[in-house]
N, C-alpha and C positions, 0 to 999 in steps of 0.2 A: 451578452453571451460570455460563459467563461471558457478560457481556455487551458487547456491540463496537458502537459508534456510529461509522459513517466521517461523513466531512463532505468539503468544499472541492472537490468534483467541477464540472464545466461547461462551458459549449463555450470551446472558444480557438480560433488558428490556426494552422496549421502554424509552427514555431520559437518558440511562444510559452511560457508557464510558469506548470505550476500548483502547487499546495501540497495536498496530503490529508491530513487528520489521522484518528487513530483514537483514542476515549478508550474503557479497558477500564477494568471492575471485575467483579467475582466472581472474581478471581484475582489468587496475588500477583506484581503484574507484573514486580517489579525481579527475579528468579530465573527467569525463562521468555524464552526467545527467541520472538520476534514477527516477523510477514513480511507483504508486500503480495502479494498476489496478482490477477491479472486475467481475466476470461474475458470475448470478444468475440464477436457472434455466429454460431451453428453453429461455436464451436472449445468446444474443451477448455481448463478454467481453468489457470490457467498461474502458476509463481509467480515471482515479478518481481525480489522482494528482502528478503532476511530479514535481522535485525541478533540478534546474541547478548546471551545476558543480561550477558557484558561489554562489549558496544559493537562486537560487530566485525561488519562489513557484509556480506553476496556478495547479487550482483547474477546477473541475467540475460545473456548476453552483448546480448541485445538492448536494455539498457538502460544497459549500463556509460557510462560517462562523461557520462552526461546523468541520471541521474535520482540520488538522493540518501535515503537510509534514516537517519533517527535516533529516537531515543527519550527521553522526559524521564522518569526513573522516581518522581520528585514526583508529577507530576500524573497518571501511570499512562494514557500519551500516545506514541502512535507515529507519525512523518512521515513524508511521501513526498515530498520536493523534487523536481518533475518540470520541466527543460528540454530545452531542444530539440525540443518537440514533434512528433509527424509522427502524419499520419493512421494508422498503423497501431498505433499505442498507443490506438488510443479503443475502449475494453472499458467495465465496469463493475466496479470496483477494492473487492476485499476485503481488509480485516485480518483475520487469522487466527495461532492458536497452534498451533504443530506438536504437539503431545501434546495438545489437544484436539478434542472434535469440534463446537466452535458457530462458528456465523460470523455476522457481521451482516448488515445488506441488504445494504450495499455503495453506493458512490459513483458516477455515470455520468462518463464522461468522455469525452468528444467533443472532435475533432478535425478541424477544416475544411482544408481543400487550398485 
């Protein structure tokens, strides 16, 4: 079973910037691509931004150039560098492995206008 701890969720406001981390274990992470995911309320979760188990990124076109996907495969640690914020990114942000099926609770992320 794996298990996924997000963190760095909270309110900002609009144009502002935050940081999510995810730290996983029960899997080995340096071999698995990892992704953020978001679902906001009454929508369908949505997936924002996955990175490869060699580093390579794709994004959401709703997030391209402002939000940021990396991974430290040391500390078995996945980010989400989010700028530019705007009230319609404020969901509640999952990490998540595509060939698994656990997710964690997940992060809030609020966004004031």
């Amino acid at each position: 079973q794996v298990q996924l701890v997000e963190s760095g969720g909270g309110l900002v406001q609009a144009g502002g910037s935050l940081t999510l981390s995810c730290a996983a274990s029960g899997i080995i992470f340096s071999i698995n691509a990892v992704g953020w995911y978001r679902q906001a309320p009454g929508k369908q979760r949505e997936l924002v931004a996955v990175i490869s188990s060699g580093g390579s990124p794709n994004y959401a076109d709703s997030v391209k150039g402002r939000f940021t996907i990396s991974r430290d495969n040391a500390k078995n640690t996945v980010y989400l560098q989010m700028n530019s914020l705007k009230p319609e990114d404020t969901a509640v942000y999952y990490c998540h492995f595509p060939h698994y099926d656990d997710w964690g609770q997940g992060t809030q992320v609020t966004v004031s206008s």
